[in-house]
C-alpha positions in Angstrom: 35.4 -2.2 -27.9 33.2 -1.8 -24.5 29.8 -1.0 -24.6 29.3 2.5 -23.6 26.8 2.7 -20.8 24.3 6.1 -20.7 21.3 6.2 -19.8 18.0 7.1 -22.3 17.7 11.1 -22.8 14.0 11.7 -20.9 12.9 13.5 -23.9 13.8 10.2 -25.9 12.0 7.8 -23.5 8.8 9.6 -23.2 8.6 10.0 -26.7 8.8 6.3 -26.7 6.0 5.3 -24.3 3.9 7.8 -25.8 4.6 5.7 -28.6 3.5 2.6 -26.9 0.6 3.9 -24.6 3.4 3.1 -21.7 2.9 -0.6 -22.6 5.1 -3.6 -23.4 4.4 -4.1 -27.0 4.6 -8.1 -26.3 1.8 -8.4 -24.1 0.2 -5.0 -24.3 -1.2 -5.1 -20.3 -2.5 -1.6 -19.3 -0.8 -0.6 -15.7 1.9 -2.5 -15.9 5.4 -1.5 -15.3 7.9 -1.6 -18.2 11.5 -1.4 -19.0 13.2 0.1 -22.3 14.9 -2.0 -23.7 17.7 -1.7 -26.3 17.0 -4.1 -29.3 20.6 -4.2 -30.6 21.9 -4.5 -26.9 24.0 -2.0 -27.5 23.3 0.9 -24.7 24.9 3.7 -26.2 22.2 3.2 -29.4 19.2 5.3 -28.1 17.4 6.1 -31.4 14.1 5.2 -30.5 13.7 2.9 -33.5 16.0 1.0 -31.1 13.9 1.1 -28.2 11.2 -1.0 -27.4 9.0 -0.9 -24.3 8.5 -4.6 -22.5 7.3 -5.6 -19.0 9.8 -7.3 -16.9 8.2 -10.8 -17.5 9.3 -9.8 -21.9 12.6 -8.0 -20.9 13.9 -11.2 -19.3 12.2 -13.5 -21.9 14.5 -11.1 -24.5 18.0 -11.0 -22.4 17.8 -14.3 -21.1 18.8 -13.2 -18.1 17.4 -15.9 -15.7 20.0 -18.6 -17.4 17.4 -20.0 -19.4 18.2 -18.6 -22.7 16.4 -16.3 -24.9 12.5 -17.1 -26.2 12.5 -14.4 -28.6 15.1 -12.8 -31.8 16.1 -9.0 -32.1 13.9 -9.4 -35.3 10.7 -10.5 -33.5 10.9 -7.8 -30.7 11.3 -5.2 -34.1 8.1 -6.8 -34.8 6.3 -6.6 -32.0 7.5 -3.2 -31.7 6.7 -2.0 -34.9 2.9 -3.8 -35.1 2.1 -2.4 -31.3 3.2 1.4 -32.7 1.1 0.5 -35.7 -1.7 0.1 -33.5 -1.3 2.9 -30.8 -1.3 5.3 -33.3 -4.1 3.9 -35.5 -6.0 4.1 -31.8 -5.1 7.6 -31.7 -6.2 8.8 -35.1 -9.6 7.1 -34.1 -9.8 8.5 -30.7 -11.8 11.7 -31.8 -14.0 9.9 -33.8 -14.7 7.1 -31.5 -14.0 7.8 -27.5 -12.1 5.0 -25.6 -14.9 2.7 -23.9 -12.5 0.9 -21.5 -11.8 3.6 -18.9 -8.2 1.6 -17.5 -7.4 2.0 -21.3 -7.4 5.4 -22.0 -5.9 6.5 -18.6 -2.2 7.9 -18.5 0.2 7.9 -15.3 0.5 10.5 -13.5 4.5 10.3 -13.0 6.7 8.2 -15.2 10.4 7.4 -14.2 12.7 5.2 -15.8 16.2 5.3 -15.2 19.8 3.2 -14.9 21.7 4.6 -11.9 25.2 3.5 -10.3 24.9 3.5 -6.1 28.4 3.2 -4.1 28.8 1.5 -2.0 27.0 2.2 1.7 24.5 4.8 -0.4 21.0 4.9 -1.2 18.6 7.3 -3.8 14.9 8.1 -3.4 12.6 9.3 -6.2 9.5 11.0 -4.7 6.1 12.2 -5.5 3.2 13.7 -4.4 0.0 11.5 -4.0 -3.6 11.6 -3.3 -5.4 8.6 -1.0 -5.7 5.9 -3.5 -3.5 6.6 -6.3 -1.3 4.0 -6.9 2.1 3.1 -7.6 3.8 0.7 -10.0 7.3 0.0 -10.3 9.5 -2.6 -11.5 13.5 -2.9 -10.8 17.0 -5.7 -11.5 20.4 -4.9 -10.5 23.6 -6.7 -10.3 23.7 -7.1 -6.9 21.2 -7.5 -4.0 20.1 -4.3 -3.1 17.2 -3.1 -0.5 13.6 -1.2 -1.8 11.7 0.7 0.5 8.2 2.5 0.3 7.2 5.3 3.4 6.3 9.0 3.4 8.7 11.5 3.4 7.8 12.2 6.9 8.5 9.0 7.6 12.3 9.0 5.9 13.1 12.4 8.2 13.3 10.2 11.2 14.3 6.8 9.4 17.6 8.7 7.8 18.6 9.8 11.2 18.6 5.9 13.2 17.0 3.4 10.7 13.9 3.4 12.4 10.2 4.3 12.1 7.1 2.7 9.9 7.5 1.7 6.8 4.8 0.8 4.2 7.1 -1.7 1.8 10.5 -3.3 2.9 12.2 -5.8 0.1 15.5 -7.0 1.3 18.4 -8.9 -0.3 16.4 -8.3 -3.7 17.8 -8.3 -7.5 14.0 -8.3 -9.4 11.3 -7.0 -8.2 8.0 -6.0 -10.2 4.6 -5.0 -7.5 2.1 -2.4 -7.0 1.0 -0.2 -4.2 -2.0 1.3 -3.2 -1.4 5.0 -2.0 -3.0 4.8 1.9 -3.0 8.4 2.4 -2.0 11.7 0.9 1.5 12.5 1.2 4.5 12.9 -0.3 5.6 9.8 -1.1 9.0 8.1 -1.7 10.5 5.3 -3.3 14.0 4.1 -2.0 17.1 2.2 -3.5 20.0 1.2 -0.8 22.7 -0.2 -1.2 24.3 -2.1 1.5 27.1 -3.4 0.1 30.8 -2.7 -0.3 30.7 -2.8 -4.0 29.1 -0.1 -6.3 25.7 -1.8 -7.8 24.1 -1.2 -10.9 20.3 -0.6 -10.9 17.3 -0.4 -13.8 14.2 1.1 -12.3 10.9 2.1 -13.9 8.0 3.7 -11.4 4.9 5.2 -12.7 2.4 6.6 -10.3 -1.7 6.2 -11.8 -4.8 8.2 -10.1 -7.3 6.7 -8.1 -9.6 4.1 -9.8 
């Protein structure tokens, strides 16, 4: 029977990296963008005691999806999962008690996406938000085909949707993976673009979280 493919109810995936502090439970890295990941690898299973938050460096350790096998067992992600929620919410039955020291600790993102889409062929999708100078942007992405990832402002897209031209602050071509940061330059709405040039639909995984200003 095929694997049925939707992707994880919002209301299900916040609950999750609320969960987690919006970390990978592996390496635990603050700012860092992360995938949800389904531990039974079955994508139609989104109780969140089947979820578990990794970076992309964990999520391909897990699916072994560079060709060079798997470095960890369903069990040991439940593990990891279940010691990491141990300790988020021990941290947060302390917080009252004892504030947070470490300031890039105790602070949230701003905007949190996380998403699985399905582009056709010759079309792209943009995900935008509105920034101050200095915020900044972290996002992580794979898909099954190469796909293009832009970054400009959304005055910038008016007159790039019309002839393809214009300035633009982050161009990846001819990309599959992709895991970076960017600094905000200027206030603005701000967008994030997916495009795919191909004549084949393409399946992309995309988390972006926008963070304020150090």
């Amino acid at each position: 029977m095929p694997k049925v493919r939707i992707g994880v109810p919002a209301h299900v995936a916040d609950e999750v990296l609320f969960a987690n502090r919006h970390r990978c439970c592996v390496c635990h890295e603050p700012r860092k963008p992360v995938h949800i990941h389904h531990i039974d690898e079955n994508p139609g299973n989104n109780d969140p005691g089947n979820l578990a938050v990794l970076c992309l460096d964990h999520h391909s350790d897990v699916t072994g999806n560079e060709g060079l096998g798997r470095d960890y067992s369903e069990n040991e992600i439940r593990l990891f999962k279940e010691n990491w929620e141990a300790e988020c919410e021990t941290s947060r039955s302390n917080s009252d008690d004892e504030p947070d020291s470490d300031d890039e600790e105790s602070v949230e993102p701003i905007h949190n996406v996380t998403k699985r889409v399905i582009l056709d062929e010759n079309e792209h999708l943009y995900h935008s938000f509105e920034l101050d100078e200095g915020d900044e942007i972290t996002f992580s992405l794979s898909s099954d085909e190469r796909i293009e990832f832009l970054i400009m402002t959304k005055r910038q897209y008016n007159r790039w949707a019309e002839d393809q031209t214009g300035t633009l602050y982050e161009q990846h071509t001819d990309i599959t993976e992709l895991e970076d940061s960017f600094t905000v330059p200027k206030t603005a709405n701000w967008l994030l673009i997916f495009c795919n040039h191909g004549d084949e639909e393409v399946e992309i995984w995309f988390s972006i979280s926008t963070w304020p200003a150090e």
